[in-house]
C-alpha positions in Angstrom: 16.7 -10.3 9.9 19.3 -9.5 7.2 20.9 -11.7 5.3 24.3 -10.3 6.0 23.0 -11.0 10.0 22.4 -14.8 9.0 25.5 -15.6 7.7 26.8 -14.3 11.4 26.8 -17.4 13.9 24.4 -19.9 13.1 22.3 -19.7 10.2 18.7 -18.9 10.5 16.4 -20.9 7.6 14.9 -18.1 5.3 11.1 -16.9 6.2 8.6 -16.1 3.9 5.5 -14.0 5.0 1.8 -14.4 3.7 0.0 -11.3 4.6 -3.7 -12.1 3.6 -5.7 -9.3 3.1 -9.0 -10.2 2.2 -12.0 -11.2 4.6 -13.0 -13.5 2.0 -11.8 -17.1 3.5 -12.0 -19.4 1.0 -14.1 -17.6 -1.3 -11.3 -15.0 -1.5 -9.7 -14.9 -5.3 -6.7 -13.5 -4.2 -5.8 -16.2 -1.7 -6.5 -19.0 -3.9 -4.6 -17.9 -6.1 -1.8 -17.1 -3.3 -2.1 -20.2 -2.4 -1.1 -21.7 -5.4 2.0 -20.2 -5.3 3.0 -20.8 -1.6 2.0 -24.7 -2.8 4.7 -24.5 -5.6 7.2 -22.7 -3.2 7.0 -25.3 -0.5 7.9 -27.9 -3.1 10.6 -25.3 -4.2 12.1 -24.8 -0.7 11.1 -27.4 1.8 13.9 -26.3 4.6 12.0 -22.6 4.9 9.8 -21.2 7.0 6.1 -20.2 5.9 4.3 -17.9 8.3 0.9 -16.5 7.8 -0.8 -12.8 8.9 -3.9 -12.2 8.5 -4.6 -8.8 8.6 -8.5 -9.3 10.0 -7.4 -11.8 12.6 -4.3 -9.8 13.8 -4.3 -7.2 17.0 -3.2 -4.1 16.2 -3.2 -1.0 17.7 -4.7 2.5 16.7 -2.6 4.4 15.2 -4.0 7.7 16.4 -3.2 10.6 18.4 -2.4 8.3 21.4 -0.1 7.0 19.3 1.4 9.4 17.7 1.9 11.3 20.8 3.8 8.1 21.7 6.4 7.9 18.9 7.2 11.5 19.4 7.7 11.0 22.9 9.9 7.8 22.6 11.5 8.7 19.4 12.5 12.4 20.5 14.0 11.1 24.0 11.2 13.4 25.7 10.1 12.4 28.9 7.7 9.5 27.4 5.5 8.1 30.3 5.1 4.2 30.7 1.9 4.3 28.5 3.6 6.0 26.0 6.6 3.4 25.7 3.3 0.6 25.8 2.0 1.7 23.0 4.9 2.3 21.0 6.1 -1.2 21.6 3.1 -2.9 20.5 3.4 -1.2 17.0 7.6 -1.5 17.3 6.7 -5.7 17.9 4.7 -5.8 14.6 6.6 -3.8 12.5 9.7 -6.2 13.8 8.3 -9.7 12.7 7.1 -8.4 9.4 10.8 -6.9 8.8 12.3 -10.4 9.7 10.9 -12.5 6.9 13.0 -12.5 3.8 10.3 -13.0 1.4 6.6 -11.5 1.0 3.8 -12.7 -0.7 0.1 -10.3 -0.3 -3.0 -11.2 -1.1 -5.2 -8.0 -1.7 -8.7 -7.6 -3.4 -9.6 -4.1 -4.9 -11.6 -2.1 -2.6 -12.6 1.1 -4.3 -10.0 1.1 -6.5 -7.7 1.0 -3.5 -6.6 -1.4 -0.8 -8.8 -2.9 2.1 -8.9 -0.6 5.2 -7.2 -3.1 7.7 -4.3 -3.5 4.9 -3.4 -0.1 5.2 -4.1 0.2 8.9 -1.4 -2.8 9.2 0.7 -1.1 6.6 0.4 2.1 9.0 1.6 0.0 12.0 4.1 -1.9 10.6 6.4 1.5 8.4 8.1 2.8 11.7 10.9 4.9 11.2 14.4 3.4 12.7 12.8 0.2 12.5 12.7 -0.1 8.1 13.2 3.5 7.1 15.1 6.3 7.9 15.6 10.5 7.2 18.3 12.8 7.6 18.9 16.1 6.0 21.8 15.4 3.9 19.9 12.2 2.2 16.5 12.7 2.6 14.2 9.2 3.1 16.2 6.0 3.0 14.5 2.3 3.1 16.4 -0.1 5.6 15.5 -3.4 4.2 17.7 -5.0 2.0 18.1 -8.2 0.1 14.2 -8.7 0.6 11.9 -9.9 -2.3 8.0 -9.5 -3.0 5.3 -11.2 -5.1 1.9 -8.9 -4.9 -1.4 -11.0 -5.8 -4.3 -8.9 -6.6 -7.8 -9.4 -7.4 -10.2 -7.0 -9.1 -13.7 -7.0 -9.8 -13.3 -5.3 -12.7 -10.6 -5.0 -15.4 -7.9 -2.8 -15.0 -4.7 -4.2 -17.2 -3.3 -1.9 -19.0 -5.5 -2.5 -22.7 -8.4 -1.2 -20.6 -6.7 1.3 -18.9 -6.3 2.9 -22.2 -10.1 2.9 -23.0 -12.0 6.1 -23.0 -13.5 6.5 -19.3 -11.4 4.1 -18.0 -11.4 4.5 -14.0 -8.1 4.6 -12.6 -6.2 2.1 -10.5 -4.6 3.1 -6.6 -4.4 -0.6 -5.6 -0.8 -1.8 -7.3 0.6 1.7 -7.1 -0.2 2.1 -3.2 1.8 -1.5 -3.2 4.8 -0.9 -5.4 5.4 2.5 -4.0 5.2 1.1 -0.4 7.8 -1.5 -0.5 9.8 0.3 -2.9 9.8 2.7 0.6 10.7 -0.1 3.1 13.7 -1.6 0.2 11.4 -4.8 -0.7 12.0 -5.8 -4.4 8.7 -6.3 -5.7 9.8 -9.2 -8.1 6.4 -10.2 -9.6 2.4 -9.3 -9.9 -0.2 -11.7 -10.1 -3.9 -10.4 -11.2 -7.0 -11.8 -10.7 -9.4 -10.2 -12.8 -11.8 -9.6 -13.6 -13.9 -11.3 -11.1 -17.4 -10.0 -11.8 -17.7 -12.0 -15.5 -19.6 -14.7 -15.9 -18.6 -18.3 -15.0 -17.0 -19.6 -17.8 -14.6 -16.6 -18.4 -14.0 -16.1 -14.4 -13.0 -20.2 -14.2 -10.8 -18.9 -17.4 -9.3 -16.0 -15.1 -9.0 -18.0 -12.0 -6.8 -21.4 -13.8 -4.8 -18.6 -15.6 -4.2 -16.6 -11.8 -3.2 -19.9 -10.5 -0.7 -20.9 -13.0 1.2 -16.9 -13.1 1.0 -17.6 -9.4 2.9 -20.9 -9.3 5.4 -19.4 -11.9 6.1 -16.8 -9.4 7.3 -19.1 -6.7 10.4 -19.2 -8.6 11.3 -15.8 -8.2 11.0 -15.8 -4.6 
C-alpha cells in the first residue's frame, strides 16, 4: 500500500519486510547481522509492523511454461481457463504482500558470485507486471512503487569491496548489482548496504568483520 493510499481513511501503521535469504539459520552472517538492525529499528519505531519471509520456508509456484502460458492468457484478456487464472493468482498473491510493506530489509549470502537460487525464484514471482511495473510504447518500463525504502545486507565469503576489486584478477561481483538494479526496477530506494565480509578468514578477523556488520547494520535502522 502507498503512502498516498494511507493517508486515505484510516491510517494503516507502516510495515517493514525481512526477506531472509539464506538457509543458514542462525549460523547465517547475513541474518545476524539483519538482525541487528531490525533490533535497533524496533526500538526506533515501536507502533510498526515487522513481518518476516523466508524465502526457503515460503510456497511458491513455478514459474515455468505453465505459468507463463498463464500470465499471457490472463494478462492478454484471451480466453484463460480456470487453471490458468489459479496459477496466476498464486504468484499475483505474493507479489501483492511484498508490494504492501513500506520498508525492506534482505539478507543475502554470495552464491557464486550471485544470489541464492530461491532468492531469484521469489524475485521471479514477486516482479509482475501491473502489479509493481509497467510498459507502454511512448515511455518504455516504468516502476510502480513509490515512496518505498531498502537496506540490502550481504555476506561474502570472500572480499569484494571495492580496494580488492581493483586488484589484478580480481573476480567480479553479480550479487549487489542483481539487487540495486532490481528495486531500482520495482521504484524501491535502496537507502543503504551492509557487507559481511569476508567470511572465510580466520577467527579473530571474521569476529572483527561480524561486530563491525552489526554496528553498519544498527546504523542503518535510521534510514529506514
Amino acid at each position: 500500500m502507498r503512502e498516498a493510499d494511507k493517508e486515505e481513511g484510516q491510517r494503516m501503521p507502516t510495515t517493514l519486510l525481512h526477506v531472509i535469504a539464506s538457509p543458514g539459520g542462525k549460523a547465517s552472517h547475513s541474518t545476524a547481522a539483519a538482525a541487528e538492525l531490525l533490533a535497533a529499528y524496533r526500538e526506533r519505531n515501536p507502533t510498526h509492523q515487522v513481518r518476516t519471509v523466508n524465502v526457503w520456508d515460503l510456497a511458491m509456484p513455478e514459474f515455468d511454461a505453465t505459468m507463463i502460458a498463464a500470465k499471457f492468457a490472463v494478462l492478454r484478456t484471451q480466453d484463460a481457463s480456470d487453471a490458468q487464472k489459479a496459477q496466476w493468482a498464486r504468484a499475483v498473491a505474493i507479489s501483492r504482500a511484498f508490494n504492501e510493506a513500506d520498508r525492506f530489509v534482505f539478507s543475502l549470502p554470495m552464491w557464486n558470485y550471485g544470489v541464492p537460487y530461491r532468492l531469484k525464484h521469489y524475485i521471479d514471482i514477486v516482479t509482475l507486471p501491473g502489479q509493481n511495473w509497467a510498459w507502454s510504447r511512448a515511455e518504455g518500463y516504468q516502476p510502480l512503487l513509490r515512496d518505498k525504502r531498502a537496506v540490502l545486507v550481504y555476506s561474502s565469503a570472500g572480499d569484494f569491496s571495492a580496494e580488492a576489486a581493483a586488484l589484478p584478477g580480481a573476480y567480479a561481483d553479480f550479487q549487489k548489482p542483481f539487487m540495486r538494479q532490481w528495486l531500482r526496477f520495482t521504484g524501491v530506494d535502496v537507502v543503504g548496504e551492509v557487507d559481511v565480509a569476508p567470511t572465510l578468514t580466520d577467527l579473530q578477523r571474521l569476529a572483527r568483520v561480524k561486530e563491525s556488520a552489526a554496528e553498519q547494520a544498527r546504523r542503518m535502522a535510521t534510514l529506514l
